[in-house]
N, CA, C and O of each residue as an XYZ file, in Angstrom:
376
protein
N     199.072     89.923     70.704
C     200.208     89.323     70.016
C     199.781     88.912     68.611
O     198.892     88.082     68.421
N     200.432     89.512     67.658
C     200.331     89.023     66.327
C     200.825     87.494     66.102
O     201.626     86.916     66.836
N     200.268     87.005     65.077
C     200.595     85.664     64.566
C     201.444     85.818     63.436
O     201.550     86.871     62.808
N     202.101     84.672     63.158
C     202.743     84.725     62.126
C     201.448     83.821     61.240
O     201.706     84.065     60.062
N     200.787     83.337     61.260
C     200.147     82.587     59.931
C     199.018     83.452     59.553
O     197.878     83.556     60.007
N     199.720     84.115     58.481
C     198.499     84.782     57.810
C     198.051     84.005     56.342
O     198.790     83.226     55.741
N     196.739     84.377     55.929
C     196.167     83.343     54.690
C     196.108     84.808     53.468
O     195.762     85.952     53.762
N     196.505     84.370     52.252
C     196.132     85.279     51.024
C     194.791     84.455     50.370
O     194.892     83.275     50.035
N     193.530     85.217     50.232
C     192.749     84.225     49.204
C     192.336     85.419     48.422
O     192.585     86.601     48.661
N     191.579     84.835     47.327
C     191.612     85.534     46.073
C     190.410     84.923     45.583
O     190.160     83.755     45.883
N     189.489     85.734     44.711
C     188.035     85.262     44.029
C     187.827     86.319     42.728
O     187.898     87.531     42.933
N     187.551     85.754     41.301
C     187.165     86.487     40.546
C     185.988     86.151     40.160
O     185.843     84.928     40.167
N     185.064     86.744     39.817
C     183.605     86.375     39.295
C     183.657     86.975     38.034
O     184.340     87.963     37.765
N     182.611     86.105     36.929
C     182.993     86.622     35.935
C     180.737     86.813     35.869
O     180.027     86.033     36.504
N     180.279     87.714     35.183
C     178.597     87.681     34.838
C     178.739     87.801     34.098
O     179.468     88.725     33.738
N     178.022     86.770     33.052
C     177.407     87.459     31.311
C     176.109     87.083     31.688
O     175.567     86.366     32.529
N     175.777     87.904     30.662
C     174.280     87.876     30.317
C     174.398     88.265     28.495
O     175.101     89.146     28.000
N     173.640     87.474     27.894
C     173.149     87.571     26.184
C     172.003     88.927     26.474
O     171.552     89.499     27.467
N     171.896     89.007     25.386
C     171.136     89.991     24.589
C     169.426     90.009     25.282
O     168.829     88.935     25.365
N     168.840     91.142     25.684
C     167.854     90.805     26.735
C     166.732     92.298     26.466
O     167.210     93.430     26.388
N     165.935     92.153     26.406
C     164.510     93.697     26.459
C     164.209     93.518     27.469
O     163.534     92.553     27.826
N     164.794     94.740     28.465
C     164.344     95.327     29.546
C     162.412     95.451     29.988
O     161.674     95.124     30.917
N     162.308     96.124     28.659
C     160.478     96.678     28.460
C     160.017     96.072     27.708
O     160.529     95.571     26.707
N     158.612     96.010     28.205
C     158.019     94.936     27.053
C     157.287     95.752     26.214
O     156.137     95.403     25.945
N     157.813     96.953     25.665
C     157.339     97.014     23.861
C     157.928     96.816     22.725
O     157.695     97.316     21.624
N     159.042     95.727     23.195
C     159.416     95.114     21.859
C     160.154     96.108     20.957
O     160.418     95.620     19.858
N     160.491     97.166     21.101
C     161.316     98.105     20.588
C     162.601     97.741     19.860
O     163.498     98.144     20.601
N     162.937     97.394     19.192
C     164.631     96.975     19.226
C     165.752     98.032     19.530
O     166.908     97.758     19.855
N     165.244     99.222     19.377
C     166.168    100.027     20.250
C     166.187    100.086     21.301
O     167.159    100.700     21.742
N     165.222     99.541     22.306
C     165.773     99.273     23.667
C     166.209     98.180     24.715
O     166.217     98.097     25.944
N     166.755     96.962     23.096
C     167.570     95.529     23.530
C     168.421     96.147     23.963
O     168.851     97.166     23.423
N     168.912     95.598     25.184
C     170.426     95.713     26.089
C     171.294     94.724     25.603
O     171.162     93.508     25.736
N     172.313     95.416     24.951
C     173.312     93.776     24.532
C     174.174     93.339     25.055
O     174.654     93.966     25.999
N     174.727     92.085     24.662
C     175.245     91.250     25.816
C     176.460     91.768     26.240
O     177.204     92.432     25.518
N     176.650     91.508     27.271
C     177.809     91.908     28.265
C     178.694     90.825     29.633
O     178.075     90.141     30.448
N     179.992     90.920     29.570
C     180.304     90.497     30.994
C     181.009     91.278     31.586
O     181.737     92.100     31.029
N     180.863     91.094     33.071
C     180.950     91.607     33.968
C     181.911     91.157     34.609
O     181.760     89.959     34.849
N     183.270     91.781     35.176
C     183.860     90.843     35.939
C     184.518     91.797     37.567
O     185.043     92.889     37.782
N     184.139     90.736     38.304
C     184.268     91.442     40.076
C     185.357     90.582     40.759
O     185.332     89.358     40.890
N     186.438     91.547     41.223
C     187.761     90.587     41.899
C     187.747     90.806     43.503
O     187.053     91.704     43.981
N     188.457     90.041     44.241
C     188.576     90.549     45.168
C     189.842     89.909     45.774
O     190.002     88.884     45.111
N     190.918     89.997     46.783
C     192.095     89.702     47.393
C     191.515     90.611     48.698
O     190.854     91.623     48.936
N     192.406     89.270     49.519
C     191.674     89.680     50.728
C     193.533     88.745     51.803
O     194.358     87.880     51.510
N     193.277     89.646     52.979
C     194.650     88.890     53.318
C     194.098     89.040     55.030
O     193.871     90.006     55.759
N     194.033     87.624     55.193
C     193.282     86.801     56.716
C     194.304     86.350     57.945
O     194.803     85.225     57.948
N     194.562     87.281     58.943
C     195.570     87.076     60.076
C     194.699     86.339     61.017
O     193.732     86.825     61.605
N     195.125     85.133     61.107
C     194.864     84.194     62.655
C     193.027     83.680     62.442
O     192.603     83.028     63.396
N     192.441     83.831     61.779
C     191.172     83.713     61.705
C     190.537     84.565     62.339
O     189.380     84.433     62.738
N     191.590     85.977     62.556
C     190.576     86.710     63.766
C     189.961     88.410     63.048
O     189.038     89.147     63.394
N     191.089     88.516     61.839
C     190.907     89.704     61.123
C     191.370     89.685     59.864
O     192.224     88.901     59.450
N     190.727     90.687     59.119
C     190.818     90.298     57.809
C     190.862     92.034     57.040
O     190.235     93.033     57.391
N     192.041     91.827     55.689
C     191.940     93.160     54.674
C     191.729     92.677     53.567
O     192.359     91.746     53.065
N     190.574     93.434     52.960
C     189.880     93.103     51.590
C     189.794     94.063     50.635
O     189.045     95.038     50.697
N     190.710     93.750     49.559
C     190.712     94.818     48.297
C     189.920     94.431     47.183
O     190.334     93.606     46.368
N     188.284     95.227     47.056
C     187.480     95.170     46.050
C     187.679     95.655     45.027
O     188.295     96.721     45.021
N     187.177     94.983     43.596
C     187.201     95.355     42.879
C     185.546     95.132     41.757
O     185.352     94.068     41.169
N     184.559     96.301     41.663
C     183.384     95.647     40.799
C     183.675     95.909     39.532
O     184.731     96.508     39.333
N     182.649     95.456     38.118
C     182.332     96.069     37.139
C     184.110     96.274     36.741
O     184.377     97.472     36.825
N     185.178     95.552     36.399
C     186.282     96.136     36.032
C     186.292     96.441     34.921
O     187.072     97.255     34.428
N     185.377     95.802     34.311
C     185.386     95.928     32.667
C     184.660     96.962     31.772
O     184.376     97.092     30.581
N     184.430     97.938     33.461
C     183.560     99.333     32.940
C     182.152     99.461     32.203
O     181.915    100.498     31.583
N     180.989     98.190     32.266
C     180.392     97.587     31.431
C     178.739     98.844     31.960
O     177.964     98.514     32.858
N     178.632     99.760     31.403
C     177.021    100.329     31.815
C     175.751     99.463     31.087
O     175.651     99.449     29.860
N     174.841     98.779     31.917
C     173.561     97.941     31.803
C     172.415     98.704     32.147
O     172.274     99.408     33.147
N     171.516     98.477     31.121
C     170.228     98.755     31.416
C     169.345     97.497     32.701
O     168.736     96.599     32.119
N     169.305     97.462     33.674
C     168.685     96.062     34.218
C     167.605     96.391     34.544
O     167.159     95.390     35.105
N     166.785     97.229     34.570
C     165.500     97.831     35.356
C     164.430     98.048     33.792
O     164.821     98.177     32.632
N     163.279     98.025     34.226
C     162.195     98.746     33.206
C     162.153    100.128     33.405
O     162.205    100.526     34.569
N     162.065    100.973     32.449
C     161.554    102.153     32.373
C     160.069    102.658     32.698
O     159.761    103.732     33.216
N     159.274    101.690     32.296
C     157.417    101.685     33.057
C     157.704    102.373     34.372
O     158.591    102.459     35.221
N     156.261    102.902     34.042
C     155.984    103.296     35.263
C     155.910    102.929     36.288
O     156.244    103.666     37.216
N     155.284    101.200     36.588
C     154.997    100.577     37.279
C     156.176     99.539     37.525
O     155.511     98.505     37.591
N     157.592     99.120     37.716
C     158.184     98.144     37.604
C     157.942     96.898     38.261
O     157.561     96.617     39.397
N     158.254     96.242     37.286
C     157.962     94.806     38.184
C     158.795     93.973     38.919
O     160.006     94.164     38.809
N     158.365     93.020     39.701
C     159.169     92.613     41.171
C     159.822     91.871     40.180
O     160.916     92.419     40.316
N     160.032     90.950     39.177
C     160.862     90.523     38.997
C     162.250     90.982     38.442
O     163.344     90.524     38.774
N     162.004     91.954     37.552
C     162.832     93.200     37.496
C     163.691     93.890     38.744
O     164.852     94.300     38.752
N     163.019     93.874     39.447
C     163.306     94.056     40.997
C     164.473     93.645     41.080
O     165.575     94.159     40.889
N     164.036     92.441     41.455
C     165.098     90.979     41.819
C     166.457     90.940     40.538
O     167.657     90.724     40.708
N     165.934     91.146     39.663
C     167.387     90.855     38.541
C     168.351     92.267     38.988
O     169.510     92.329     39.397
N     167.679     92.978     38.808
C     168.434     94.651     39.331
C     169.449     94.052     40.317
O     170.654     93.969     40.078
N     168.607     93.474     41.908
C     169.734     93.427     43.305
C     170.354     92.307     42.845
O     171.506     92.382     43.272
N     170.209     91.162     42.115
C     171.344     90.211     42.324
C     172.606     90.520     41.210
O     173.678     89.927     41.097
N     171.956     91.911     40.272
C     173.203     91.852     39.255
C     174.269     93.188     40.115
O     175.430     93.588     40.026
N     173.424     93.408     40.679
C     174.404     94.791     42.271
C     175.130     94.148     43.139
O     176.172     94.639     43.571
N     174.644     92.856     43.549
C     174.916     92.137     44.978
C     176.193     91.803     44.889
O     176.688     91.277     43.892
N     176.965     92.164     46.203
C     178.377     91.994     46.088
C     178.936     90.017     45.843
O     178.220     89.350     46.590
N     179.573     89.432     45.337
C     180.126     88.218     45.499
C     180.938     87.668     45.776
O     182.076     88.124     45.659
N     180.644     86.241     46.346
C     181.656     86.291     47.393
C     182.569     86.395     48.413
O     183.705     86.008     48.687
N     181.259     87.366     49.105
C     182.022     88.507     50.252
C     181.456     86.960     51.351
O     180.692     86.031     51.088
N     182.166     87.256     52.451
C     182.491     86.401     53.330
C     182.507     86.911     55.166
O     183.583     87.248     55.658
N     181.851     86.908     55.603
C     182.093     87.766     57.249
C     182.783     86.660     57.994
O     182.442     85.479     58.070
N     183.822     87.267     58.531
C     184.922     86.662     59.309
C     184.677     86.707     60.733
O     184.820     87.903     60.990
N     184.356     86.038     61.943
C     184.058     85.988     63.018
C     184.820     85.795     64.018
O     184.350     85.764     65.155
C-alpha cells in the first residue's frame, strides 16, 4: 500500500577553489585557475521506505587539472583528486 506522505528535498553544493600548481616546477603555464563547481540534486522520499534522486554534477561544465602529471604522484594529490570527484550529499535511505 502506497502512502500518501511523500517528502521533496533538494541540495545544491557549490566548490571553488582559487588559483593552484598542480606540479611542482613552478611553470606558470601549468597554474590551474580558479573555478566553481556546482552539484544539485532533488530527490522525492515516499514513507521513509523509498526514494527517486535526480543528479546533477559539474553543471557549470568546469574541466580541472587536480592530479600531478609526475611520474610518481603523490598521496596527497591523491586525496584532493577523490574528494573533488566524491559525490555530495548523497544520503542512503534504509
Amino acid at each position: 500500500m502506497l502512502s500518501p506522505r511523500f517528502e521533496v528535498r533538494a541540495s545544491l553544493d557549490l566548490q571553488y577553489s582559487d588559483d593552484y600548481q598542480p606540479v611542482d616546477d613552478n611553470d606558470p603555464a601549468n597554474i590551474q585557475d580558479a573555478f566553481t563547481k556546482i552539484n544539485a540534486r532533488v530527490e522525492l522520499v515516499g514513507d521513509d521506505r523509498w526514494s527517486v534522486a535526480l543528479l546533477g554534477k559539474n553543471l557549470t561544465d568546469e574541466t580541472v587539472s587536480n592530479r600531478s602529471t609526475a611520474a610518481e604522484p603523490r598521496n596527497t594529490m591523491r586525496a584532493c583528486s577523490s574528494m573533488i570527484d566524491a559525490p555530495v550529499g548523497l544520503k542512503r535511505i534504509q
